[in-house]
N, C-alpha and C positions, 0 to 999 in steps of 0.2 A: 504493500500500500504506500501510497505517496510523502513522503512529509510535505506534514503543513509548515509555514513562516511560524517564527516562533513569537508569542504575541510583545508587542512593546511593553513588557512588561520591566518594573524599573531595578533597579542594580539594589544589595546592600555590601557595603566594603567596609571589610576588620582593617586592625592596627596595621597586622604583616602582608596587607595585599589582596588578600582573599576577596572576591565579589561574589557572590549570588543573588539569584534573582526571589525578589519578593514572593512568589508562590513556588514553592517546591513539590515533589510527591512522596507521599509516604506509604511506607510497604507493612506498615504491622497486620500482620493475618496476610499478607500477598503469599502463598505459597504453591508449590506445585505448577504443573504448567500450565495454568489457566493462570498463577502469578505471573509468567514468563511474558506471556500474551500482554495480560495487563498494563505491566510494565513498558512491551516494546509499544504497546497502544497511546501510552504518556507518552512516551520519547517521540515519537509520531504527531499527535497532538501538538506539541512543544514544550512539554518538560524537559530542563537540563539539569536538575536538583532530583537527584535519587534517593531517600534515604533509608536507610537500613542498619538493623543489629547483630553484633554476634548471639543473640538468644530470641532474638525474631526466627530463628532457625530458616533463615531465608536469602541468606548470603552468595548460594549456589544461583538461587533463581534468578537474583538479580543480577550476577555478571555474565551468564547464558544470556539473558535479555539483553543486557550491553554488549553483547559480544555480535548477538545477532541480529542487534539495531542497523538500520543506514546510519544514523547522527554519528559523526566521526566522534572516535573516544575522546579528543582533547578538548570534545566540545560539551563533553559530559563532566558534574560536577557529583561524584558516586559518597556517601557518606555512611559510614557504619561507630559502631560502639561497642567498647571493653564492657565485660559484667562484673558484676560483684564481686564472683565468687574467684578471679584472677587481678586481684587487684593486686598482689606480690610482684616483683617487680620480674622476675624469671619468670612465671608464669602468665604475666601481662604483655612479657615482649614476645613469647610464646603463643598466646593468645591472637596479637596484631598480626604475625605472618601466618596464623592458621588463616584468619578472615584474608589475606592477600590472595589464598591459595585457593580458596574455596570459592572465591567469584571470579579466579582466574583471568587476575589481571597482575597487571604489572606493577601496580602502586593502588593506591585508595586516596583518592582525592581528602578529605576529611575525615579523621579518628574522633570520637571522644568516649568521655569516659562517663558508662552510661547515670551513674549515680554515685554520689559518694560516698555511701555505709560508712556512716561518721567512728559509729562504734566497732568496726573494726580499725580501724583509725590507721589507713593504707592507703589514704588516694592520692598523697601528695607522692610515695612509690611509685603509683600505676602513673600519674602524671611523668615522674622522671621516664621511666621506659615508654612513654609516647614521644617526648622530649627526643630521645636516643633512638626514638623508629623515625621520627620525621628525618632526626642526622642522617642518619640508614640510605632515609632517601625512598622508602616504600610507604609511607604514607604524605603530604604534600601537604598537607593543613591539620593543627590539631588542636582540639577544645573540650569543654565538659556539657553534661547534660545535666537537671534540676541541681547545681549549685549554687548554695548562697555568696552571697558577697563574702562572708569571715572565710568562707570554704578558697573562693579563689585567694583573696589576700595571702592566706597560709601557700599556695603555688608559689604564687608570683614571690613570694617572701624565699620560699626556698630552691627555687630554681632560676628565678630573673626571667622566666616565660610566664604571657600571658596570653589564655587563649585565646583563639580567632574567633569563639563561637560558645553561647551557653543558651542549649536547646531546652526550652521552660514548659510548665503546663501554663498555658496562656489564650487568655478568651474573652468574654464580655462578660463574666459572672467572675472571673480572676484576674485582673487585670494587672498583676504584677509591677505598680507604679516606681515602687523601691527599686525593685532586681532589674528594671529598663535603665532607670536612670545609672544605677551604679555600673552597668553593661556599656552605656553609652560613654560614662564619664573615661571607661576604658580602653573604649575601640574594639567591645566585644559586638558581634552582632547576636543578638538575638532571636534563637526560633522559638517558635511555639508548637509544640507537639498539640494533642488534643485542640484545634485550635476552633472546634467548633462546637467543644465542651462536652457534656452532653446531647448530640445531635438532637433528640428528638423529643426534647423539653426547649432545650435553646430555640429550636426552629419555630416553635410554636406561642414564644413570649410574644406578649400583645404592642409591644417597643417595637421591636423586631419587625413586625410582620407589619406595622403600621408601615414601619420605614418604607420597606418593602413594594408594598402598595404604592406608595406616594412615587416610587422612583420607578414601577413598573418593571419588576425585579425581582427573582427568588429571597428568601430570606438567605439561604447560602450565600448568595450572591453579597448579599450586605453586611454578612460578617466578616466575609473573604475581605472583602473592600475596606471594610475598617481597621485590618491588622492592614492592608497596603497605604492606608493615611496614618496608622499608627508609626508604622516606620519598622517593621516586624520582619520574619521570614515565617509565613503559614507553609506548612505541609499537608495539606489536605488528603483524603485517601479513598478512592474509587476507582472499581472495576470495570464499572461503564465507561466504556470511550465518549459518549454527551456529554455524559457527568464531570468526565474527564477534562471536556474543551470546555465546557463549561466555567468552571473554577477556575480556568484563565481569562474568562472573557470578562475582565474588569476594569476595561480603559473608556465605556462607554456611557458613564454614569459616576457620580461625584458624590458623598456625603457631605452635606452642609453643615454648618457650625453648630447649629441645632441637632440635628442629628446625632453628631460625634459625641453633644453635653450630654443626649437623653441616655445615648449608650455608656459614658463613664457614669453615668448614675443608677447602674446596672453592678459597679463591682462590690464583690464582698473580699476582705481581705483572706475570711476563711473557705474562699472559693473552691477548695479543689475538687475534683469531682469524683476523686477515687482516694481521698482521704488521704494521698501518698504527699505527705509533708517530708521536705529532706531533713530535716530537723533529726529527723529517726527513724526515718524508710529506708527498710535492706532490702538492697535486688538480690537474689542467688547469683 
């Protein structure tokens, strides 16, 4: 099938260089080769933001999809992440050449580290061995995922690296005010995992749909658009190829001032929607 033009969708750029584009796609549950499909169905669409885990157990599927895309590789921007349970520093650099091998590529565009299990109190370790994989040269960008601010300080404190990237639960019911600004004050870019919350309580708030209405619009459509006025990187995730081009096609409609106020009068600090605070959330 043809590729489409990839839509004008706008850049975000870290300290070290890194850009990616405002909406990305995400693979949690992509598996098997109807994930494969999926995938090369994004890249097709115009996705160039892949993102995936070492414990998404789906690492294979997504570099067979990259491999068997048209979109030339250097135009793909492929992201995966360390788990809990190899956060040792032997067993973390261990870890990053398995996901090298397993999507069967030559490098990984972006590592990070998927959570920080404070209480095992090893992630500034797994940090150093990403540190030593990017020297390596097999991974190209490296950052964390649900980190707090005290969490990165402790990095940058002992290594003098600061990540490119700290992938958040982030939405219109979490709006993580704090963890943006201290992200920004950094030159981290920030994604939002979950970034449409609880899909099917989100979709259905009476703000939301109003908006919606008003701009002749899915309500997806207008939360997508508000992480792209946010200043965000959304990962959105669908198997449908509409659904697919859909969630890109966000250049033809604006959020007003209004709008933007009614939706930050939406957040709750205790937002999360799976309870998964990093304060004291362990991944395996």
């Amino acid at each position: 099938m043809a590729l489409m033009e990839p839509p004008a969708i706008p850049a975000r750029r870290a300290h070290d260089g890194l850009e990616l584009p405002a909406i990305g796609f995400g693979t949690y549950k992509v598996n098997g080769f109807a994930g494969v499909e999926a995938i090369k169905s994004a890249l097709e669409v115009g996705y160039r933001l892949i993102d995936s885990a070492f414990n998404y157990e789906n690492e294979g599927v997504v570099g067979k999809a990259i491999r068997e895309s048209e979109v030339p590789r250097e135009n793909i921007i492929v992201a995966s992440k360390l788990p809990g349970r190899h956060h040792q520093y032997d067993q973390a650099r261990a870890t990053i050449e398995e996901s090298v091998a397993r999507m069967g590529l030559d490098y990984i565009d972006l590592y990070l580290i998927h959570w920080p299990n404070p209480s095992q109190g090893q992630f500034v370790e797994a940090w150093q061995a990403l540190v030593d994989a990017q020297k390596q040269g097999i991974v190209k960008h490296i950052g964390v995922s649900n980190f707090l601010p005290g969490h990165i300080d402790l990095l940058i404190r002992a290594t003098g690296v600061t990540p490119a990237v700290n992938q958040v639960e982030l939405h219109p019911f979490f709006q993580q005010r704090e963890q943006r600004a201290y992200d920004d004050a950094h030159g981290i870019i920030t994604e939002a995992w979950s970034p449409l919350g609880r899909a099917n309580q989100m979709l259905k708030d009476p703000d939301i749909t109003r908006i919606a209405e008003k701009h002749g619009v899915s309500p997806v459509a207008v939360i997508l658009r508000w992480h792209l006025q946010l200043g965000d990187v959304a990962i959105p995730k669908s198997m449908n190829r509409e659904r697919q081009r859909a969630n890109l096609d966000l250049t033809g409609f604006e959020l007003d001032e209004q709008d933007m106020r009614d939706i930050a009068a939406m957040d709750n600090p205790e937002g999360y929607t799976f309870g998964q605070n990093p304060h004291w959330h362990e991944e395996d």
